[in-house]
KEKE-3310 file (N, C-alpha, C; in steps of 0.2 Angstrom, whole numbers, plus 5000, padded with zeros to 4 digits):
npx = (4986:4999:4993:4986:4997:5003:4993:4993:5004:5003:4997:4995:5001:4996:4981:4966:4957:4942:4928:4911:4899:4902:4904:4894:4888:4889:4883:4865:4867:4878:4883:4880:4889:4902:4900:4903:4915:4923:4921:4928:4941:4945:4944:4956:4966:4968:4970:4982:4991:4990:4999:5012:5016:5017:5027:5037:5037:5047:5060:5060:5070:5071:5081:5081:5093:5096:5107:5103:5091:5095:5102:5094:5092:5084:5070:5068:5068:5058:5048:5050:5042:5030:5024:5025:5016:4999:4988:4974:4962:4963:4966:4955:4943:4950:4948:4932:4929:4932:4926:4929:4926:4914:4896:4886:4867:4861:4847:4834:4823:4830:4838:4836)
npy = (4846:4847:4841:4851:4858:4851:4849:4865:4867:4861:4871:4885:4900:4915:4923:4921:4924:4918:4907:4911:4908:4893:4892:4895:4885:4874:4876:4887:4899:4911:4919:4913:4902:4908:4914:4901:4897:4908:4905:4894:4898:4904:4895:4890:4899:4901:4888:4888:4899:4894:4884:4888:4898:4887:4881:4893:4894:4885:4887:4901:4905:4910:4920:4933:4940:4955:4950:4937:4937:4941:4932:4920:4908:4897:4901:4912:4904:4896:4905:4910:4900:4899:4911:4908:4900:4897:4908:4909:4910:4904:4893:4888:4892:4881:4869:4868:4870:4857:4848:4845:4853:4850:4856:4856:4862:4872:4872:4865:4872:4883:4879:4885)
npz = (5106:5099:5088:5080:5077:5068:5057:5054:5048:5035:5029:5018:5024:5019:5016:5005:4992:4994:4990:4991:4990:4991:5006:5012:5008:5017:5027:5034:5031:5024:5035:5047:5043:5044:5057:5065:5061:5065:5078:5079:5077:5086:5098:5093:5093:5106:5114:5104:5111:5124:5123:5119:5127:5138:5133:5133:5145:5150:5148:5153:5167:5184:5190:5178:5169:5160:5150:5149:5143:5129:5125:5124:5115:5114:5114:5106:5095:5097:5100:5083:5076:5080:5075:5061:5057:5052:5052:5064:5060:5048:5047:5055:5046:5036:5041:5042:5027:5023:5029:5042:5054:5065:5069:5080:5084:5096:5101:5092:5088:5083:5074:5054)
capx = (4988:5004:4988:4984:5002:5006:4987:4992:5012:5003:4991:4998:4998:4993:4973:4967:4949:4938:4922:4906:4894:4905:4907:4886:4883:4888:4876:4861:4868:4886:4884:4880:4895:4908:4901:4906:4924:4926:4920:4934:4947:4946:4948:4963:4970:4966:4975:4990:4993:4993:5005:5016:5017:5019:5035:5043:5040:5050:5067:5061:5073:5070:5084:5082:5095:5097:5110:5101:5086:5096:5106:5090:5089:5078:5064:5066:5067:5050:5042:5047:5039:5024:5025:5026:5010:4993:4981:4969:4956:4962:4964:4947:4941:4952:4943:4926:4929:4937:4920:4933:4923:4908:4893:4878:4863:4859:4840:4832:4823:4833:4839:4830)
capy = (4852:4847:4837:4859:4863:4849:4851:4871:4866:4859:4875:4890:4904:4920:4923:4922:4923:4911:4907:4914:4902:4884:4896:4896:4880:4872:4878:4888:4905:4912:4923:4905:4896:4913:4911:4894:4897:4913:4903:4890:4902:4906:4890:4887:4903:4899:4882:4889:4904:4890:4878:4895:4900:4882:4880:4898:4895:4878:4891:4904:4906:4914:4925:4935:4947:4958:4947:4931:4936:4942:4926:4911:4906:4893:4905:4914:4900:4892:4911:4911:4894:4901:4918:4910:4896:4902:4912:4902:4910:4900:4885:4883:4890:4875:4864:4870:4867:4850:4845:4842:4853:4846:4860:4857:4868:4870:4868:4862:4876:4888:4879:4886)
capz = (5103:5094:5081:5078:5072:5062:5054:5053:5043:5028:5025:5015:5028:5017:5015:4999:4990:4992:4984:4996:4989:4993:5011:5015:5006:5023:5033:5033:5028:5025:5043:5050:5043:5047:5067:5066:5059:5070:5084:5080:5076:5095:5103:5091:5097:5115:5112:5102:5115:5130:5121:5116:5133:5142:5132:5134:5153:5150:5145:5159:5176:5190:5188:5172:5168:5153:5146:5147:5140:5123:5124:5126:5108:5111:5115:5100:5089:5097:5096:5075:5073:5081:5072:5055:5059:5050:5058:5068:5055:5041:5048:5056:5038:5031:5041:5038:5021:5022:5035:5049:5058:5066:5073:5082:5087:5105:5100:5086:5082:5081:5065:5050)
cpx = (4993:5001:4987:4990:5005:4997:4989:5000:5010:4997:4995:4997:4995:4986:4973:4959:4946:4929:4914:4901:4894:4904:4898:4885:4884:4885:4871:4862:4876:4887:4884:4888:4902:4906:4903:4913:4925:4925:4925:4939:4951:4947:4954:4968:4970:4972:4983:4994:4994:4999:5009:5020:5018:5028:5040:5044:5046:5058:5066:5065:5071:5072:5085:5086:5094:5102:5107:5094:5086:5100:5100:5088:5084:5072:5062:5066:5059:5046:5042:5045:5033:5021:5023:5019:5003:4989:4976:4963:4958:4963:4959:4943:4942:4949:4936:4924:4930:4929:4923:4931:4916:4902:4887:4874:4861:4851:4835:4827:4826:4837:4832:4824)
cpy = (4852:4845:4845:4860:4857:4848:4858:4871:4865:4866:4884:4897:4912:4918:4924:4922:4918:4914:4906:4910:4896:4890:4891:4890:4876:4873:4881:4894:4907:4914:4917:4904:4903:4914:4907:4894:4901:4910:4896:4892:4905:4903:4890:4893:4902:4894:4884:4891:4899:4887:4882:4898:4895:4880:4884:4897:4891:4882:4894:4903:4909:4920:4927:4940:4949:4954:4939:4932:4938:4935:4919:4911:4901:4896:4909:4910:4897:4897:4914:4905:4897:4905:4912:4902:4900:4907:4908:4905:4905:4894:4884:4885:4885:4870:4865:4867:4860:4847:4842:4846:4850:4853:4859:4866:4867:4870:4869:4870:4880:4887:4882:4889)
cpz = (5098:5087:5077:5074:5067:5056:5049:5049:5038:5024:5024:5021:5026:5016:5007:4997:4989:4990:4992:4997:4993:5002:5014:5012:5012:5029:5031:5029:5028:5030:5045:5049:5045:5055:5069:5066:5063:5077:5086:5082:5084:5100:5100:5094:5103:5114:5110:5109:5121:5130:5122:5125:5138:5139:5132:5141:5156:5150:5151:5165:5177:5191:5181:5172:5163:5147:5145:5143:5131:5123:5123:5118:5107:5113:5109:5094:5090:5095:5087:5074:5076:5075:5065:5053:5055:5054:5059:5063:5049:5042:5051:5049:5035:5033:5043:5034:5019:5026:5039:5056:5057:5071:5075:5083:5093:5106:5094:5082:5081:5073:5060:5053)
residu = (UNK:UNK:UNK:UNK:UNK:UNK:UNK:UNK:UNK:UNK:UNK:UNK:UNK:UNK:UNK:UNK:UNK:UNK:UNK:UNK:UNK:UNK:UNK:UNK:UNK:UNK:UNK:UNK:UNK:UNK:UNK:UNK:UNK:UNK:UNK:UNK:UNK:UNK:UNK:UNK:UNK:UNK:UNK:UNK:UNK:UNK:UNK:UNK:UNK:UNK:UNK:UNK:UNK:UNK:UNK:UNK:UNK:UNK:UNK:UNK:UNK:UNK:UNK:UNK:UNK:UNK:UNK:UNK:UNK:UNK:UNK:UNK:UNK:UNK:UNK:UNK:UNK:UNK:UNK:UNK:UNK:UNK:UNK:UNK:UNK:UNK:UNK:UNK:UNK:UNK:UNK:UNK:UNK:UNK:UNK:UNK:UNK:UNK:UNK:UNK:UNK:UNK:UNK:UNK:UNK:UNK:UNK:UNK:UNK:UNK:UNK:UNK)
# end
């Protein structure tokens, strides 16, 4: 998981226009290749959202008061390194485009 956020630090995190063509020329059709990224962008979120929440448990007590839960700076410093991370659409777009993802078919014909 840590491989996802230093992969998601080097990639700018605003959207930005890309080119529809280079998009579809990876697969069979443009809808093809955006279920593949939308189908990525949903493990990566799965993934993050486990990480994210395995390390604010690591802060959590038992006993939460009101004073301790404005006081635990290491909670909010891991939830704006989250927060400021790309959107799992652009990074499984990014790798799309790079060919770091890999997609099968589940049966042959359905290709083409």
């Amino acid at each position: 998981m840590s491989d996802i956020k230093s992969r998601a630090q080097g990639i700018e995190p605003s959207a930005r226009a890309r080119n529809v063509n280079e998009i579809a020329d990876k697969s069979a059709n443009i809808y093809e290749s955006l279920a593949i990224v939308s189908h990525r962008a949903r493990q990566l979120s799965v993934q993050l959202k486990k990480e994210l929440q395995g390390k604010l448990e690591e802060f959590s007590s038992a006993t939460d008061s009101l004073e301790e839960i404005n006081e635990n700076k290491e909670q909010i410093e891991i939830s704006k390194f989250y927060e400021r991370l790309p959107n799992p659409a652009v990074i499984a777009l990014k790798e799309f485009m790079e060919d770091e993802l890999h997609f099968r078919y589940r049966d042959e014909d359905e290709r083409r």
